[in-house]
N, C-alpha and C positions, 0 to 999 in steps of 0.2 A: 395538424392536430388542433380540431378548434373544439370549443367546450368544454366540461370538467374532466379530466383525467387523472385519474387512483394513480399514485405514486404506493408501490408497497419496497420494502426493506427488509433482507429476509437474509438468514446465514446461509453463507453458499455450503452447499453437499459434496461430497465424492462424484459427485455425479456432472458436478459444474466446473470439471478443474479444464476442461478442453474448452470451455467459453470465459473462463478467469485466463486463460492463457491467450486465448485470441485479444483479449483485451489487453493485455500485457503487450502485445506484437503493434497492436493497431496506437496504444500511445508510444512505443516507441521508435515507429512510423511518425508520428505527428515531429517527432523531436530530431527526425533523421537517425535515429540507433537502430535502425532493427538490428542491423548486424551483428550489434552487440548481446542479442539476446540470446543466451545459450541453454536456458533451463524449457523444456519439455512438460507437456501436459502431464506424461507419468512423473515427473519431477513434483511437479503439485500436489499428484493427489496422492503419493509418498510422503511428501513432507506436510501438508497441510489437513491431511485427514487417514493418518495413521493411529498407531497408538498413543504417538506422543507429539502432539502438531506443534509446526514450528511457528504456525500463523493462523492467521483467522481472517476470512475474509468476509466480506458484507456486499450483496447485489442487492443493487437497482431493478426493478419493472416499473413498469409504466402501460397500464392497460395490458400487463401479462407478456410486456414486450422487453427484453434486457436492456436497460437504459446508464447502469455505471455498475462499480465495485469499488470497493475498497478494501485493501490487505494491510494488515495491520500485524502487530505484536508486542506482547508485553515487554517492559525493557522499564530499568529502576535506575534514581539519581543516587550517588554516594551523597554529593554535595547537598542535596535536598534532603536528603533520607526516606524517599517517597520511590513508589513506582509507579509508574505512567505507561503512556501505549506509545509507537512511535509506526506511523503512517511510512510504509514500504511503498506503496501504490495507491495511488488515488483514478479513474477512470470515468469519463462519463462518453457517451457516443452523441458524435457530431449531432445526430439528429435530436438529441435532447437536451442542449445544453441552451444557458439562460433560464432555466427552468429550477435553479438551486437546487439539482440533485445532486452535486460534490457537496452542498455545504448540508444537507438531509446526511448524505453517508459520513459524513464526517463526525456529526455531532451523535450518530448512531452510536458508531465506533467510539468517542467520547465518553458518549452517555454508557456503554457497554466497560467501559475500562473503569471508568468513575464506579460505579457499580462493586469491582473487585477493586476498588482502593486504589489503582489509578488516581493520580493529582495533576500530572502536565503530559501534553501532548507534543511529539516533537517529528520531524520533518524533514528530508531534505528537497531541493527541487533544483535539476539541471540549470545551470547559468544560462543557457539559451531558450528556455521554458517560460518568457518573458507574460507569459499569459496566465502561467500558472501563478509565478509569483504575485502577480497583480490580483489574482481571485482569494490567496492565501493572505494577505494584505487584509484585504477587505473582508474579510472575514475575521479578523482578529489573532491569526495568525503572523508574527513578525520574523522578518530573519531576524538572526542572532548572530551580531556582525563579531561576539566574544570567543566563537569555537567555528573549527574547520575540522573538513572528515577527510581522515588519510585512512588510505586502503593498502591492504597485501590480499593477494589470491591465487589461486593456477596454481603453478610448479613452484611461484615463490613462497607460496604463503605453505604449499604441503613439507618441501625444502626446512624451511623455518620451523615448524611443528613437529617434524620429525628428529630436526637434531633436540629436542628437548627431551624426547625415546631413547636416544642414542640410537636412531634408524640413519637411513641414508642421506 
């Protein structure tokens, strides 16, 4: 791709959740997870462009060509007493990177949060993502070596929810 090329930034639709999903598959490809990916295109466009979406995401073109995404969601500090966005997925395809379209979608997504009172942006990125961490870095993104993320899920976490029903 030589000479000028239109970067546009655009809310993905109902209509983009089987290419927000391919995108999802192909970075967790890059990181050796696919297998871990269990959520489905109709999973997306259920939860992301229903009544009441659980996320928001943001594509890349590039000359009309799909070049990243970003999925995002609102989420609020106690300790701050602010709300902020907190970056689910970041995406950009091999053939456009170098190009600052993570750091374009990010500061979308940013600028889009800041907008609705949004004040900090927050992150996680796999231990072995040594490329991501390095771009989140340089961008002014820092780990925050003060908090760690523990998870429950599956048959644990429904197990656990349900004794709070008095279910099974």
């Amino acid at each position: 791709m030589n000479g000028k090329v239109t970067v546009t930034i655009r809310e993905a639709r109902a209509d983009d959740a089987r290419l927000l999903h391919e995108a999802l598959l192909s970075l967790a490809r890059h990181t050796g997870d696919e297998h871990k990916i269990e959520s489905t295109p109709e999973d997306l466009l259920q939860y992301g462009f229903g009544p009441n979406p659980a996320f928001e995401a943001l594509i890349a073109e590039v000359d009309g060509r799909f070049a990243g995404m970003c999925l995002s969601f609102s989420s609020f500090s106690t300790w701050r007493g602010k709300p902020g966005i907190y970056v689910q997925d970041l995406y950009v395809d091999d053939a456009f990177r170098g190009r600052r379209i993570g750091e374009r979608l990010l500061q979308a997504a940013a600028s889009r949060g800041y907008a609705r009172g949004a004040r900090h942006l927050r992150l996680s990125v796999d231990r072995a993502n040594i490329s991501a961490q390095a771009f989140y870095e340089r961008v002014g993104i820092q780990h925050c070596r003060d908090e760690q993320i523990h998870m429950m899920r599956g048959e644990q976490f429904e197990a656990f929810a349900q004794r709070a029903t008095g279910g099974e």
